[in-house]
C-alpha positions in Angstrom: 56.8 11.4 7.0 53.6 10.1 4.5 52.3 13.1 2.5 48.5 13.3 4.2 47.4 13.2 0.3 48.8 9.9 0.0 47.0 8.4 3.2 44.6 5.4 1.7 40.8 6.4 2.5 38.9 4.3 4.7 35.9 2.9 3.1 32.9 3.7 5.1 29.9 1.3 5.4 27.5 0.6 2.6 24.3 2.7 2.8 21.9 4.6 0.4 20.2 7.9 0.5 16.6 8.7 0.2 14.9 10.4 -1.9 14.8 14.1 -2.0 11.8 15.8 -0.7 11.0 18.0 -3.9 10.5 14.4 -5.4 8.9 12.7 -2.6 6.5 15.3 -1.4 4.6 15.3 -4.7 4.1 11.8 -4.5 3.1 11.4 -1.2 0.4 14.5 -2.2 -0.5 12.8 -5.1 -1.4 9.4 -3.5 -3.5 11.5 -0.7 -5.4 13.0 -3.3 -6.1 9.8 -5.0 -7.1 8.4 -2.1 -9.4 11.8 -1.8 -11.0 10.3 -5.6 -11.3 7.2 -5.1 -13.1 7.1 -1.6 -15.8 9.8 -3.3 -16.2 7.2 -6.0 -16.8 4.7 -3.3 -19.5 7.0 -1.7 -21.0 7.0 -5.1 -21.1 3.3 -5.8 -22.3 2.6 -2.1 -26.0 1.7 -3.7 -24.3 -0.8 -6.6 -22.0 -2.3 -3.7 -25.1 -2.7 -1.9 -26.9 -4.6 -5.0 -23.2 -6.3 -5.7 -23.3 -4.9 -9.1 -19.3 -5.3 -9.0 -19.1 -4.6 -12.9 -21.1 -1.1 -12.6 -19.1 2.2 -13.3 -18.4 3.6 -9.9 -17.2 0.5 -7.8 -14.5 -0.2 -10.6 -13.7 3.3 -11.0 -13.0 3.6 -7.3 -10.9 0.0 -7.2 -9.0 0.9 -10.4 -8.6 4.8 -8.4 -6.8 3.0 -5.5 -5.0 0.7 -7.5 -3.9 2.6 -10.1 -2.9 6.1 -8.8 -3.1 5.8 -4.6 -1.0 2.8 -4.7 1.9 3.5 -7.2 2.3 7.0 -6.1 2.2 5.7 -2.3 4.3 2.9 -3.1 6.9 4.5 -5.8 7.5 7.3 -2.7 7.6 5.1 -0.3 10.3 2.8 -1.8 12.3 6.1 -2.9 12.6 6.9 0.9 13.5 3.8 2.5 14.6 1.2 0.8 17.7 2.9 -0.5 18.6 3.1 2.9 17.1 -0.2 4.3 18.7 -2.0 1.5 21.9 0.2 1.7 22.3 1.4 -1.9 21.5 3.5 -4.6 19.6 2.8 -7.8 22.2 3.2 -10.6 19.7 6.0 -12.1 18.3 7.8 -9.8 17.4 10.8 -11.9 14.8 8.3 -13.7 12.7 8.6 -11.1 11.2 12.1 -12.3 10.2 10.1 -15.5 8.5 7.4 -13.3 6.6 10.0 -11.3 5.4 11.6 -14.8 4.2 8.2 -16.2 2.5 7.5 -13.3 0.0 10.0 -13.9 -1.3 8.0 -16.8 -3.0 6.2 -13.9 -5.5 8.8 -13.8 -6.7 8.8 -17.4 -6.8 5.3 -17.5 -9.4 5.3 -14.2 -11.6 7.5 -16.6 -10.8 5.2 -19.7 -12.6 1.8 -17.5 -14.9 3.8 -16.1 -15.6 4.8 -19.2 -15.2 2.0 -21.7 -12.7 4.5 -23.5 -10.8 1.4 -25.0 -8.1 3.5 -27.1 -7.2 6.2 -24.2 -7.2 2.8 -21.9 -4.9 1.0 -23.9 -2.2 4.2 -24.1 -2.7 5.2 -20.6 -1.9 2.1 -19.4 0.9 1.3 -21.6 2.7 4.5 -20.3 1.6 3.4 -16.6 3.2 -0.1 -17.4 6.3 1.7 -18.0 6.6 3.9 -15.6 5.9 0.5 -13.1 8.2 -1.6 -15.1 11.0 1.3 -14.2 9.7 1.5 -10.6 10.3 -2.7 -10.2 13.9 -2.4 -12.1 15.2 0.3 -9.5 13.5 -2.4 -7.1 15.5 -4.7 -8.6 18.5 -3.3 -8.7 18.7 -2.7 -5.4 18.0 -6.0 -4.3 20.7 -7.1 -6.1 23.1 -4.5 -5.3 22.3 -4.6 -1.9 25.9 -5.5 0.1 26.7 -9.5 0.9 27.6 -10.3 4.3 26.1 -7.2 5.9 23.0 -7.4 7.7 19.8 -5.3 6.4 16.5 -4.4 7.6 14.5 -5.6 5.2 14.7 -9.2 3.3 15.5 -9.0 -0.2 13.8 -12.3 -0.9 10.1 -11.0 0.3 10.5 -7.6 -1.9 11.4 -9.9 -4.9 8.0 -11.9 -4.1 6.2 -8.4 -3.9 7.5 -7.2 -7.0 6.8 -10.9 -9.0 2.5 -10.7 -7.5 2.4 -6.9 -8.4 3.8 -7.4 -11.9 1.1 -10.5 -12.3 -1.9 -8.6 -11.0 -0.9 -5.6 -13.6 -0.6 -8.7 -16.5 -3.9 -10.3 -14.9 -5.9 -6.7 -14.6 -4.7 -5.6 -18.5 -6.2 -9.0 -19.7 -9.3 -8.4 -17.8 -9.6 -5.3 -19.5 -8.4 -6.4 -23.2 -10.5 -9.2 -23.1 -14.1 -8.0 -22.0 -15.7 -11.4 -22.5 -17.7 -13.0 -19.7 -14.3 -15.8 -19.5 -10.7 -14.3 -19.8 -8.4 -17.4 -19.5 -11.8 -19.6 -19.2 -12.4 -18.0 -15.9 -15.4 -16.3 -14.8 -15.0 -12.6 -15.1 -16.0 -12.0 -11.5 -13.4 -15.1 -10.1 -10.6 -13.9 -12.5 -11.6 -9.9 -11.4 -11.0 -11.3 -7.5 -7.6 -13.4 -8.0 -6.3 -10.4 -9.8 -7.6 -8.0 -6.4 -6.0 -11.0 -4.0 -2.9 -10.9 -6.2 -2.2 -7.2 -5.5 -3.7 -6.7 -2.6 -2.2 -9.5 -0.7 0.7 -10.7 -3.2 2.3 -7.1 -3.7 0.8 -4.7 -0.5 0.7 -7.0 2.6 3.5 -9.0 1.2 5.4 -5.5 1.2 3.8 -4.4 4.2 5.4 -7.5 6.4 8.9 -7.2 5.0 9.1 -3.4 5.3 7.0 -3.2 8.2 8.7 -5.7 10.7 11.3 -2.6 10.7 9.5 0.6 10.0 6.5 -0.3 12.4 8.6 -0.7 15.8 10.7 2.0 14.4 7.9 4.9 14.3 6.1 3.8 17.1 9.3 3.7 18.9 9.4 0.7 20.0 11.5 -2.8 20.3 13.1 -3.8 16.7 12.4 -7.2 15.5 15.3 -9.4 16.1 17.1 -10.6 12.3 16.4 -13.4 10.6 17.7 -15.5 7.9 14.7 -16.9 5.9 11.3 -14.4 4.9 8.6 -17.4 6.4 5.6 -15.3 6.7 5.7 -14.2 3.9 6.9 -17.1 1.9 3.9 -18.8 3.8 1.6 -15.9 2.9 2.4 -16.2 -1.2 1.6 -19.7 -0.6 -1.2 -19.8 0.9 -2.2 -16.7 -1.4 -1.4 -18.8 -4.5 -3.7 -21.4 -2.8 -6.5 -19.4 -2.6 -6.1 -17.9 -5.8 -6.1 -21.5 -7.7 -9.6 -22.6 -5.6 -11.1 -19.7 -6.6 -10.0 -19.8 -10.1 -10.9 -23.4 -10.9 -14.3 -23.3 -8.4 -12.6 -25.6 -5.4 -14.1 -24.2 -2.4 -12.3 -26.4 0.2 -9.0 -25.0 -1.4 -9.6 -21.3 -1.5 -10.6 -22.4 2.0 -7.3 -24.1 2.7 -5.3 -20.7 1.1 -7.6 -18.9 3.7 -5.8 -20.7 6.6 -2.4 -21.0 5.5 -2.3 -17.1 4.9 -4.3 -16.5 8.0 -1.5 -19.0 10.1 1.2 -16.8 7.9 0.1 -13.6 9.5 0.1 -14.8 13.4 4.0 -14.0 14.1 4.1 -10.2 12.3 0.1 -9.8 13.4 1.6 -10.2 16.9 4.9 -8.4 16.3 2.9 -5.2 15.4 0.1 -5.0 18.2 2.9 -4.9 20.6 5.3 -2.5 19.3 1.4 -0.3 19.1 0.9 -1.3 22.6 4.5 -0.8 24.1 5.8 2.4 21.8 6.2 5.3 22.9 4.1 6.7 20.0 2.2 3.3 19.1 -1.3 5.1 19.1 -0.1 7.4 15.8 -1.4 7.2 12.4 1.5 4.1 11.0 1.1 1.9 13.9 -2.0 2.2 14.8 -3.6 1.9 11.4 -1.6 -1.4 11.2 -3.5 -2.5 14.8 -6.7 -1.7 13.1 -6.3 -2.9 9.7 -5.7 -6.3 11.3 -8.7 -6.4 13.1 -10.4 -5.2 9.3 -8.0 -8.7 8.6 -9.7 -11.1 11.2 -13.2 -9.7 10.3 -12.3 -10.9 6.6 -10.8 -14.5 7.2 -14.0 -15.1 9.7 -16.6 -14.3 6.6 -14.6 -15.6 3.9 -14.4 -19.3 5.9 -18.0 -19.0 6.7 -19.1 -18.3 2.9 -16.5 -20.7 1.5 -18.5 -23.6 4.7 -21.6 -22.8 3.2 -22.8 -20.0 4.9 -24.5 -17.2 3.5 -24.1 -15.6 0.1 -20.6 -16.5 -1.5 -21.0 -13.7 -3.5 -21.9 -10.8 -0.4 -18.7 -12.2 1.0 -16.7 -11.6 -1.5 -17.5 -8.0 -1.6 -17.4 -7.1 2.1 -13.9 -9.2 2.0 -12.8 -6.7 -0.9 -13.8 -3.7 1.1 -12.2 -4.9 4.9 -8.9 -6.4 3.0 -8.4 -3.7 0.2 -10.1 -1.2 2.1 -9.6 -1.7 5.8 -6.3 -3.3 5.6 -4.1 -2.5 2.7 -5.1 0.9 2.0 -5.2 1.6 5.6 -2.0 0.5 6.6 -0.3 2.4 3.7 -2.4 5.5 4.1 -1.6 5.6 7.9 2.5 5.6 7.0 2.3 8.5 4.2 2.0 11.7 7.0 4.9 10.6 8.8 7.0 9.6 6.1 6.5 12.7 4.0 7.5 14.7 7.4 10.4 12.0 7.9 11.7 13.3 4.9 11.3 16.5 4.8 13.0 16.5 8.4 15.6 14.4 6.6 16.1 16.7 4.2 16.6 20.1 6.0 19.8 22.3 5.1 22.7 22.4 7.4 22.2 24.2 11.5 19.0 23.8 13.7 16.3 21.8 12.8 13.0 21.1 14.1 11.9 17.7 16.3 10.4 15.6 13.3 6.9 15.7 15.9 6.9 19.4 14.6 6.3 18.5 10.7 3.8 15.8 11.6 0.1 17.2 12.8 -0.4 14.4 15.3 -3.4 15.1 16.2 -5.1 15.2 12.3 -4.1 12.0 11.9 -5.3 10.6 14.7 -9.0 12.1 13.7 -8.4 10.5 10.6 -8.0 6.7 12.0 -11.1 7.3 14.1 -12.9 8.5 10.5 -11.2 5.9 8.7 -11.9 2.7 11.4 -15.9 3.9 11.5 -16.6 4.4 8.0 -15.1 1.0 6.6 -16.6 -1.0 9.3 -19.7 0.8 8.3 -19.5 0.3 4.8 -18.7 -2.9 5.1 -21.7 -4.0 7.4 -24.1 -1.9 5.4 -22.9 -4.2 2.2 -22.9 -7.4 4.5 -26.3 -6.0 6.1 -28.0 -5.4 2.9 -28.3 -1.5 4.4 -27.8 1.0 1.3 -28.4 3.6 4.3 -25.7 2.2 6.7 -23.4 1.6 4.1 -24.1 5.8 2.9 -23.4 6.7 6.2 -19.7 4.4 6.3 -19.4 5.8 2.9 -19.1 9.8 4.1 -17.2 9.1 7.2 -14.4 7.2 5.0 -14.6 10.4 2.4 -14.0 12.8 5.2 -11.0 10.8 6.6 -9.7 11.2 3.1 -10.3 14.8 3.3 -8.8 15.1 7.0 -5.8 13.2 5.6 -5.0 15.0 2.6 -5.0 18.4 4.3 -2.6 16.8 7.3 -0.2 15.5 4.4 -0.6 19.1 2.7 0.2 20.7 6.3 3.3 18.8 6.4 4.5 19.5 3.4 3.7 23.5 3.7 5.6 23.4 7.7 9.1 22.1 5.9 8.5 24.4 3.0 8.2 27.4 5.5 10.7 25.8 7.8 13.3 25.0 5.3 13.0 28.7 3.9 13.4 30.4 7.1 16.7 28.2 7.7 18.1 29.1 4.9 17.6 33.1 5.4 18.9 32.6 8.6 
């Protein structure tokens, strides 16, 4: 008879483990609480948004507080948790993810350093977050290319690898913006080069990442139909292209093709546009915080393309455009759709992460109804800000601007409830 110690193990399939939720929860808090900053820094520049001073202290500080803490800590937690799995391996060093969620903070100091004009602190702080980035794209990386041929995954390696390329370019293009300080960087006007290098990462890095991850996860939490595989990323090849479009009209003063970028990426988006309103409509849990931020960040998305055609025909103030596009695309959409996903991740994995016996339903760790206050919040104030800038309506745009604060505030105490229910869950298991 075989010796059972000699039997040959069977392999079992490829797959990858998240993140633990001692490392994830901090991130996901941290992101909420930049969020928190930056949308009181937008409160506070509502009067320079309204004048479209773009180069006055508070509307930078709040762009450079989403983009440089909300976004990598949302991002960095979010790509701990699924992509592992969704790409269906681990990053060789996973313990280096505790050094990126350190460096990260230098994202902070460096929002005081522009706002500032603190050149020297600037200059370290963002040489620490470039590192701590440049270690978050390698683990990207490396699971792209470790993720197993000839098996079928959820999420397109080609699309993250297009992500990665516009988020690295927008870092290079925003450091040069800052280095240089003339009215020219690259022999482009400062306010064109400032908006190719907001397009770059808020359409090149998040919505690109947002359709490839989000063809999965969105059906997925709102429980509804999955998308059906594919072979070849179009929408958002099409989307890069029609971004790269844009981004070469407006940097060389071509109207008719930023407008032609306008319509490829605005054809691009038709297919995972419709994709998403129906797994809202037809999930069981379509009218929660991930889904239905999605739902209203596009209509944020078809408000934009609309002003942005009309101003780029002729119509209006080019200029007024630009910024209510800025605040509907960054704001409304982007921000939106990734803010929307944080509560239920972070209570995904803490749920995913509970010791051995009982656990809770995953609904349990997620305060349902908080987040749903804070789409209502959220919707109002950016469509209120937004018109108020559009409107010439300092008052209107006030008003937008303290609704979309206390969104902020609604949805950093729901992500801090989560966090403190698997805390208090988890410790009661294991006494039990």
């Amino acid at each position: 008879m075989t010796s059972l110690t000699a039997v040959r193990e069977l392999p079992l399939a490829a797959t990858g483990r998240p993140a633990p939720f001692g490392l994830g929860a901090p991130a996901y808090l941290m992101a909420l609480a930049g969020w928190l900053g930056a949308s009181l820094l937008l409160l506070a520049a509502v009067p320079e948004l309204v004048r479209l001073e773009l180069s006055a202290r508070d509307p930078v500080a709040g762009a450079h507080a989403i983009g440089l803490v909300f976004f990598p800590f949302a991002v960095a937690a979010a790509v701990w948790q699924l992509l592992p799995v969704m790409l269906r391996n681990d990053p060789p060093r996973p313990g280096l993810r505790w050094l990126v969620l350190v460096l990260l903070l230098a994202g902070i100091p460096l929002v005081v350093a522009v706002d500032t004009d603190r050149r020297r602190i600037g200059a370290v702080s963002a040489a620490l977050l470039a590192v701590g980035l440049a270690l978050l794209l390698a683990e990207l990386v490396f699971l792209v290319r470790g993720a197993p041929a000839g098996r079928m995954l959820v999420v397109s390696r080609p699309a993250l690898a297009l992500a990665g390329l516009n988020a690295a370019a927008a870092f290079v293009l925003g450091a040069i913006a800052f280095a240089d300080g003339g009215p020219e960087p690259l022999g482009v006007p400062y306010e064109r080069f400032l908006l190719v290098h907001l397009s770059l990462a808020v359409l090149g890095w998040l919505t690109v990442l947002i359709l490839a991850v989000g063809r999965t996860l969105v059906p997925m939490l709102a429980a509804a139909a999955a998308a059906p595989p594919r072979r070849v990323p179009l929408p958002e090849l099409a989307l890069v292209g029609g971004l790269w479009t844009y981004a070469l009209g407006i940097a060389t003063s071509l109207d008719a093709v930023a407008a032609l970028g306008v319509v490829v990426m605005a054809v691009a988006l038709v297919v995972p546009a419709r994709r998403f309103v129906v797994a809202a409509l037809a999930g069981k849990f379509g009218r929660e915080g991930p889904a239905a931020h999605v739902v209203v960040g596009l209509a944020f998305l078809a408000q934009a393309v609309v002003v942005s055609l009309a101003a780029l025909a002729g119509a209006g103030s080019g200029r007024r455009a630009a910024v209510v596009c800025v605040l509907l695309v960054g704001v409304g959409w982007a921000t939106g759709v990734v803010l929307g996903h944080l509560g239920k991740l972070v209570s995904l994995s803490g749920w995913g992460s509970w010791p051995p016996g009982p656990r809770p339903r995953q609904a349990e760790l997620y305060p349902r109804r908080g987040w749903q206050v804070e789409l209502a919040l959220f919707a109002v104030g950016v469509e209120l800000l937004a018109v108020g800038v559009f409107a010439s309506s300092t008052a209107t745009a006030r008003v937008g601007g303290v609704v979309l604060a206390l969104s902020a505030i609604v949805a950093l105490l729901c992500g801090v409830e989560s966090v403190r229910l698997v805390v208090a869950g988890r410790r009661a298991a294991e006494r039990s």
